[in-house]
N, C-alpha and C positions, 0 to 999 in steps of 0.2 A: 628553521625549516620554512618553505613556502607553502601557502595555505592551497592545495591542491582543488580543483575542480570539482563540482557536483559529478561531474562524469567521470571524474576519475575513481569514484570507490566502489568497491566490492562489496557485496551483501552475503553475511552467515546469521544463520538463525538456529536454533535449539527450538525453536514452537514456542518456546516460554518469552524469549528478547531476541534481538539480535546483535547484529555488528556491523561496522564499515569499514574495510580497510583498500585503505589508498595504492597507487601503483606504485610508491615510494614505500613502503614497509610498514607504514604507519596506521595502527588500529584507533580512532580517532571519535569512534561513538559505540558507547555502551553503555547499557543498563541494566546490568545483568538477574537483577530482580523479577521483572516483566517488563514488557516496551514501553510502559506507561513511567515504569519510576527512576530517579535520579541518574543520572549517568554518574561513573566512576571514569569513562575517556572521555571528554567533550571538546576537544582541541576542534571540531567541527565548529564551534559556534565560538571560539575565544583558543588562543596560542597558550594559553597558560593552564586552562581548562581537561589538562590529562592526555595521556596519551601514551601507545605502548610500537616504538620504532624497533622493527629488526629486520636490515636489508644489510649491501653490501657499504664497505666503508664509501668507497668511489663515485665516480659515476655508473651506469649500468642501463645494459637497452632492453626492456620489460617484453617479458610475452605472458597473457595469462589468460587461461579459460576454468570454466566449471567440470569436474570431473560429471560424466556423463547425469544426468536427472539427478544430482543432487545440487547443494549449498556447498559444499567442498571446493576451495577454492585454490589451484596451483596458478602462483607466482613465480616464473623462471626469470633471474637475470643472468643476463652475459657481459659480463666482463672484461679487460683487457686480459686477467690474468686467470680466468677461467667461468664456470657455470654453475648457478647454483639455484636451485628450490626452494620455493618456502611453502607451504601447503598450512591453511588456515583452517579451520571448521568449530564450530560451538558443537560442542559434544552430547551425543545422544545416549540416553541411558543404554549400559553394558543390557544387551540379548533385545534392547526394541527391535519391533519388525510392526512392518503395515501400520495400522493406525496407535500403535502406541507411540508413535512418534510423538516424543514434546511432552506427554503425559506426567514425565518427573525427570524432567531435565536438570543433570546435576550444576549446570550453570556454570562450566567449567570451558575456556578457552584455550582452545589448541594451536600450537604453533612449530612444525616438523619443520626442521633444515634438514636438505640432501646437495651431498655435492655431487655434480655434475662429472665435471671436469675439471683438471688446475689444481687449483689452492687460492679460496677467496676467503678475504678477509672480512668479515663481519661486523657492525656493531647491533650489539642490545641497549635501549634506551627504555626505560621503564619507570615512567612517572604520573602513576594514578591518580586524581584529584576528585574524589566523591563528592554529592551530592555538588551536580554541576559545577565544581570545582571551586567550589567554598571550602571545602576541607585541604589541608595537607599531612599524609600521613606521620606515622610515625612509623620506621622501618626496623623490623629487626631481623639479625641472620638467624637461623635455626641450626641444631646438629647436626641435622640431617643434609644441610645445604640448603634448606628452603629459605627465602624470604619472605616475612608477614608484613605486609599492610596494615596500620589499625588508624581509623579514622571513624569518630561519632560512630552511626551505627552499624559501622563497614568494618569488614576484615577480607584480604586481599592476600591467595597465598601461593607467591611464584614458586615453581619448581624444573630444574633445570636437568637436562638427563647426559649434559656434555659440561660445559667450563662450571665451576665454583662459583656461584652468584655472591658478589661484594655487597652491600650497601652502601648509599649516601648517604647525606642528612636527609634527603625528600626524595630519592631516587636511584635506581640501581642502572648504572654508567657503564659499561664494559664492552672490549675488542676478544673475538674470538676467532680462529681459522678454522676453513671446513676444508678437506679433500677431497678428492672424486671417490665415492665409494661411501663415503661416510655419512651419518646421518643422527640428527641430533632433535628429540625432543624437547619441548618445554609447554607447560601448561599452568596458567592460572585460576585458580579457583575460588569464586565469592562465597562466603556465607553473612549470614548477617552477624555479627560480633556477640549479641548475646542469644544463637540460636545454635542450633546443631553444628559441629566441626565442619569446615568445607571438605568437598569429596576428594579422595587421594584416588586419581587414575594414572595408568601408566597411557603415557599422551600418543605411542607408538599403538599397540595396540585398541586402545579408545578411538585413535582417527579411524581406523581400518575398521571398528564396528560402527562410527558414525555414516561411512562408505555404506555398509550393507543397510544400515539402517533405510536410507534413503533409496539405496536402490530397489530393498523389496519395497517402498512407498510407491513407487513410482513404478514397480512390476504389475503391483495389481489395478494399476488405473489405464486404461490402454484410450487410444485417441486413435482414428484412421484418416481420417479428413485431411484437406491442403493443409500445408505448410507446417506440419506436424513435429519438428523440430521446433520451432517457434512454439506453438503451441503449448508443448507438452512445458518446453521453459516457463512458458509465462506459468502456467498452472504449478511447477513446482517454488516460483516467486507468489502466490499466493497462498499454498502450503506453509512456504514460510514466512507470512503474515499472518497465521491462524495462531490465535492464543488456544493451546491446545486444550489449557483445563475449564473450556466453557463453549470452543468453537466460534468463537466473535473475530471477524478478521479484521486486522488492523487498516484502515486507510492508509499510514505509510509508517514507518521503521520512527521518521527522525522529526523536529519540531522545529520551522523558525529557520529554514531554509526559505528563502525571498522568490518572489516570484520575479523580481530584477535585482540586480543589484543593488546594496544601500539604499533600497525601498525600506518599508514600514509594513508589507502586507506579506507578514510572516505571523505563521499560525501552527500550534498544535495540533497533526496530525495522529496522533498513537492513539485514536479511539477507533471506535466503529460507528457508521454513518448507517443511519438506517435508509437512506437517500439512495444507497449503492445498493440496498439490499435485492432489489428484484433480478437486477442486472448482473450481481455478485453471485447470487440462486444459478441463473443463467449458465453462468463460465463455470460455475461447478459442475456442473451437467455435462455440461459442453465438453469438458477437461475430461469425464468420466469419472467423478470424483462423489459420488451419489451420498456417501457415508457424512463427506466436508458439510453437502448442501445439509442434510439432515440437522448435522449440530446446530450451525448457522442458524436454520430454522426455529429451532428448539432454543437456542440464546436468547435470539430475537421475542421468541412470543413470552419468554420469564425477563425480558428486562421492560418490556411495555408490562406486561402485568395486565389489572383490570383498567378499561378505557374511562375515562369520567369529560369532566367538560373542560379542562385542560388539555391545551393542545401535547399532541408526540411529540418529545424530543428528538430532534433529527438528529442526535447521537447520543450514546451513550460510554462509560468505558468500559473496559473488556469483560468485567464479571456483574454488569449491567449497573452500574451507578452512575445515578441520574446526572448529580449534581459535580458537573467537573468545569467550576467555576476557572476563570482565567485570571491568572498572576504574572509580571513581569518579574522577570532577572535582570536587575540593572545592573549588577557586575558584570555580566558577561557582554562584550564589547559586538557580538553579533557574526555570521557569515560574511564576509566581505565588508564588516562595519555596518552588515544590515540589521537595526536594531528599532523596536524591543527586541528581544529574545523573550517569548511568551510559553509556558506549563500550564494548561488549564485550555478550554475553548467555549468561550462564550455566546458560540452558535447554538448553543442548548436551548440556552434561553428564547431562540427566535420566534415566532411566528410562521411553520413554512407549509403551504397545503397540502405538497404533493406528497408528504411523509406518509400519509395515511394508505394515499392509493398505489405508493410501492410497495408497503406490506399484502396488499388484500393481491395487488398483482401476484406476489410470489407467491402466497398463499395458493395463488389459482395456478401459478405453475407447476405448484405440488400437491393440488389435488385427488392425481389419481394416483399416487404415491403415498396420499393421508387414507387411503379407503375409503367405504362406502358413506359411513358416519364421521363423524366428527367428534371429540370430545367437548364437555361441556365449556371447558376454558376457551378452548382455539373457535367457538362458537360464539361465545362472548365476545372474545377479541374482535371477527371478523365483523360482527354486528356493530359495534360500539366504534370500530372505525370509521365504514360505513356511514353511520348516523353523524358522526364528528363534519366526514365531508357534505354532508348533505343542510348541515346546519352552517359550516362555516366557507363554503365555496365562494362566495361572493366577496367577502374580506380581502384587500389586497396583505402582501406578504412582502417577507424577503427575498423569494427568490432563490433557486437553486444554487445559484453563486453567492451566496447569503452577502448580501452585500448589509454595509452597516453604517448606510445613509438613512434613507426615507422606504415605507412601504409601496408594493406597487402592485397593480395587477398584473404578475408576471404569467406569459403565454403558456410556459412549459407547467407552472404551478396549475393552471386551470385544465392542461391536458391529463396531470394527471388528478384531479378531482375525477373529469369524463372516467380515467381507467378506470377509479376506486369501484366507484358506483356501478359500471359497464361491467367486471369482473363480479362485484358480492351480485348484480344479479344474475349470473350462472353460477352462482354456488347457492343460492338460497332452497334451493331443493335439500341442503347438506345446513344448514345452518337454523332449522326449527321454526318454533311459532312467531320469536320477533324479527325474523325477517320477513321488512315491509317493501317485497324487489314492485309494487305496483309505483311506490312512490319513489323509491329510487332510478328506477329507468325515466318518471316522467323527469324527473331532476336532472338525470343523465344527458336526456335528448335536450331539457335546456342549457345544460352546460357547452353542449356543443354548439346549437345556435348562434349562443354567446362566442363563443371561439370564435368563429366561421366570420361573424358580423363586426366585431369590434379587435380582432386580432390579423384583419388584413390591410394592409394601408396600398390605397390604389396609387397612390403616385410611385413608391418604389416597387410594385408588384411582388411580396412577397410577406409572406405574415413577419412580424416584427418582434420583437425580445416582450414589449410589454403593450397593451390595449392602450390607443393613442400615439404609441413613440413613433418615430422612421428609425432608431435603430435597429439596424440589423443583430441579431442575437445567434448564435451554432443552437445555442440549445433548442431553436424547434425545427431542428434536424431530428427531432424524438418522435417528433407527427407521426411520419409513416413507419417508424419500430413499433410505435406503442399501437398503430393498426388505429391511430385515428382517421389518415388518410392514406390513401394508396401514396406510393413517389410516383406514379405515373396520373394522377389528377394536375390539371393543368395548374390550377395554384403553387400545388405543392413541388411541382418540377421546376413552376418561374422561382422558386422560394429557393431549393434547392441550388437552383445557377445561381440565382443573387449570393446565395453563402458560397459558392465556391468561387466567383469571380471576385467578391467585394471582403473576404473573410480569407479567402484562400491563398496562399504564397506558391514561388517556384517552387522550394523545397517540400511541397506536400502539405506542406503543415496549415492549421486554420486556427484562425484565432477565434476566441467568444463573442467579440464586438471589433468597431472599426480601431478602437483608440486603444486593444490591449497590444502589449509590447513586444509578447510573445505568444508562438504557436503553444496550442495546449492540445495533449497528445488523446486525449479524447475524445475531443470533438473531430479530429483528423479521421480518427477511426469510423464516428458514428456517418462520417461523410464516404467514406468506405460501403457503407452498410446502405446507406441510403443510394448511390449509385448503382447498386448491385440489385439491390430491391427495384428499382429505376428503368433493368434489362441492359445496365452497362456494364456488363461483368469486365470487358477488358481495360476500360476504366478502373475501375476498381480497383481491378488488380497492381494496375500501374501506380497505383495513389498507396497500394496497401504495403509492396515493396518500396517504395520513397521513405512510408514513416519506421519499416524494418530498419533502415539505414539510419535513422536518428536514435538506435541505443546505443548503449555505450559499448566497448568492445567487449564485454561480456554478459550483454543482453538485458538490459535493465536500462527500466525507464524511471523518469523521476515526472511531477505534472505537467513542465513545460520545456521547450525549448525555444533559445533564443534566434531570432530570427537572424541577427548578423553576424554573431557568431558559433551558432548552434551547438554551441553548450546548453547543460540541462540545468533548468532551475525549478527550485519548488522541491518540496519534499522530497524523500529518496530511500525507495524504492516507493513510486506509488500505486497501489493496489490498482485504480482507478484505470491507471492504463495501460496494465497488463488487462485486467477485464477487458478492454474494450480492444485489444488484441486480438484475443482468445473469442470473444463475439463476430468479430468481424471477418474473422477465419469461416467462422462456423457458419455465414451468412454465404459463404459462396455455395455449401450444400443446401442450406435453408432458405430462400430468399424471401418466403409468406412470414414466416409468422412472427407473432406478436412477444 
């Protein structure tokens, strides 16, 4: 089989992991444990590395959308000799509704044939390879018809509701016929080998309760603003990035997806960034999802803990553990031969400033949502932040693109210092006796100083990525969000053109600097936001439909797209840029605030 496109796959999730399945039949990443552990499909990152194919024998012309605000995913092909369905979904516990979504997801994958029309011939191809596809199983049939999986700490158990499942030696092979009218289940479900039996569902009506499941999710959260369709998508693609048992939303599904092709800058996405968090708060709002933001909130302030004079981890993984040091997979040969292939993310370790005053921001976005007081912890925290940035502001860093060269005084790291300090002193009325808001405002007013003076370069007219550079940077397109400066100050409007003339492409898209290779779907957006804020709404508008047309055909973005051939590269699904979808919507009602 041909190794399909980043834009070619589909996104299901259960709130616990997810899935990807390609416009060819082919389910090609999962890890059905949580999004953090081993995949048992990873044909995504290596041909050999698992994978579960069940389309038409033939060729076939694909149509496929989201059943309406869920993850439910129908795949119709047409064939010469008729039509047929395949309807995907990770199955939601039997009677969830509203936020029990994902709560104890049985981790069990669904896959309904329906024939259309005709009589199309089928093949099932079913060959698991656990833990990133170092294992191969051992298959056996059961009485019942089932097939079991057993590999190291894996057990794997297919069940078929039409043809007799065979075994191979390492895979279950078989041709099946569907006719118009007919309709054929199959479901596989993970347990771990020596832990409780995997769930036995019937996969017909389990899809039909993962339907309502989704549906009442997305009943109780209403959205009215533009482009509300869009919108409400993205928010139900960040639902299902929520690890449900802690509320930590994943940055993206998949790991070690390139930012080009047969590059080297493939990275570990399945954690949560606490970089996203103010912005992440934001689109939960925004979405109508006030319960999502809560948890989130609540994650966040038990995986930071109490603050000391170590810096915050600008991530964490999903049930807050610190330490998720980075390992290469040298067997596995990479996306497109883009290799290492990396589990672990050694951005932990960085140095990065603005960590602190994205927390103290969100904080202050949910301030009048925490009440009048504060508890002793979330007081602690906000102080000890605070104090972090007021002690270490002047330090150069990594950088929000954590790059993993040299430190530098990066522009956006220092903007958000200004927030940290600018936000804890409007909340120090709520946060007790060691809040010192006299000495952090005067801190504060220096930090912008500093901005203002060393973060403009008069020859290109527009503030720059770092104090000293001429590069140009998107990231301080954050200026006028973050309410450091208006978009209508004259600097920051020259700064503003300079990213969209020198940054900017026909196709919408902006890059982060002059020499990255592709549009990154972010900063597109945050230029969105900033024109709009600017008093160029019809701008905007036209810039915000451009980047609608860069997902895939069933609405899903991954971090980047290539500029010549606009396909998506980088992780998939990434959180990052559904947020900034879902913000940038919400900027044509809003265009002040911070």
């Amino acid at each position: 089989m041909d190794q399909p496109t980043i834009s070619d796959y589909g996104f299901l999730s259960d709130c616990r992991s997810g899935a990807l399945v390609g416009r060819d039949g082919s389910v090609d990443w999962w890890c059905p444990d949580r999004f953090d552990a081993p995949s048992v499909f990873g044909r995504l990152l290596d041909s050999e590395a698992g994978y579960w194919r069940l389309a038409p024998l033939g060729p076939s012309r694909v149509q496929r959308a989201y059943r309406p605000d869920t993850l439910v995913l129908r795949t119709v092909h047409h064939t010469p000799e008729g039509s047929v369905a395949v309807t995907d979904a990770l199955a939601a516990e039997v009677g969830a509704r509203g936020h029990q979504l994902g709560m104890n997801s049985p981790a069990v994958l669904l896959r309904v044939v329906e024939g259309l029309s005709g009589r199309v011939r089928m093949g099932l191809d079913f060959a698991p390879r656990p833990e990133y596809g170092l294992l191969t199983p051992y298959l056996h049939e059961k009485p019942d018809g089932a097939v079991v999986a057993v590999a190291g700490p894996v057990a794997l158990t297919l069940r078929s509701g039409g043809p007799a499942l065979r075994a191979g030696p390492d895979r279950v092979r078989q041709e099946f016929e569907v006719a118009a009218g007919q309709c054929i289940g199959f479901d596989l479900a993970y347990a771990p080998l020596y832990g409780a039996p995997p769930a036995r569902l019937d996969p017909l009506t389990t899809l039909a309760e993962t339907v309502q499941a989704w549906e009442a999710y997305r009943e109780s959260h209403g959205y009215d603003g533009p482009y509300a369709e869009q919108v409400r998508h993205g928010a139900t693609v960040l639902t299902g990035l929520t690890y449900a048992r802690s509320g930590a939303v994943a940055a993206a599904l998949t790991t070690s997806l390139p930012e080009r092709r047969g590059d080297d800058r493939n990275y570990d996405y399945r954690y949560s960034w606490l970089r996203d968090f103010a912005m992440t708060m934001r689109a939960l709002w925004v979405a109508a999802c006030p319960s999502e933001a809560d948890r989130l909130f609540a994650w966040a302030a038990r995986s930071i803990g109490r603050v000391g004079n170590q810096p915050v981890p600008v991530l964490f993984g999903l049930e807050g553990e610190r330490d998720i040091s980075e390992h290469e997979l040298d067997h596995l040969r990479g996306y497109a031969g883009s290799r290492p292939v990396r589990t672990g993310n050694d951005a932990w370790r960085q140095r990065q400033l603005d960590v602190p005053g994205e927390v103290i921001l969100g904080v202050w976005r949910m301030h009048e949502h925490l009440g009048e007081t504060f508890d002793e912890e979330l007081r602690e925290m906000v102080v000890g932040l605070a104090e972090q940035v007021a002690a270490t502001w002047r330090l150069p860093d990594r950088g929000m693109w954590e790059t993993r060269d040299v430190d530098r005084h990066y522009l956006s790291s220092k903007v958000f210092c200004w927030v940290g300090l600018h936000r804890a002193v409007e909340l120090a009325p709520k946060l007790g006796e060691r809040a010192d808001a006299r000495r952090w405002a005067a801190i504060r007013d220096e930090i912008r100083e500093t901005v203002l003076r060393d973060g403009w370069n008069d020859r290109i007219g527009a503030y720059t990525g770092s104090f000293g550079s001429a590069e140009l940077d998107a990231s301080v397109l954050l200026l006028p969000m973050m309410r450091f400066l208006p978009a209508t100050d004259p600097r920051m409007r020259s700064t503003i053109e300079a990213v969209e003339r020198e940054l900017g492409t026909d196709q919408g898209l902006v890059r982060r600097w002059g020499s990255d290779p592709a549009g990154f779907v972010i900063c597109s957006f945050w230029l969105v936001e900033c024109l709009t804020m600017a008093g160029e709404e019809d701008r905007a508008r036209r810039l915000f439909e451009q980047m609608l047309g860069h997902a895939n055909d069933v609405g899903l973005f991954a971090e980047q797209v290539d500029l010549s051939t606009g396909e998506q590269l980088g992780n998939m699904p990434q959180a990052l840029s559904h947020i900034g979808l879902i913000n940038a919507a919400w900027r044509f009602i809003d265009p002040i605030s911070g």
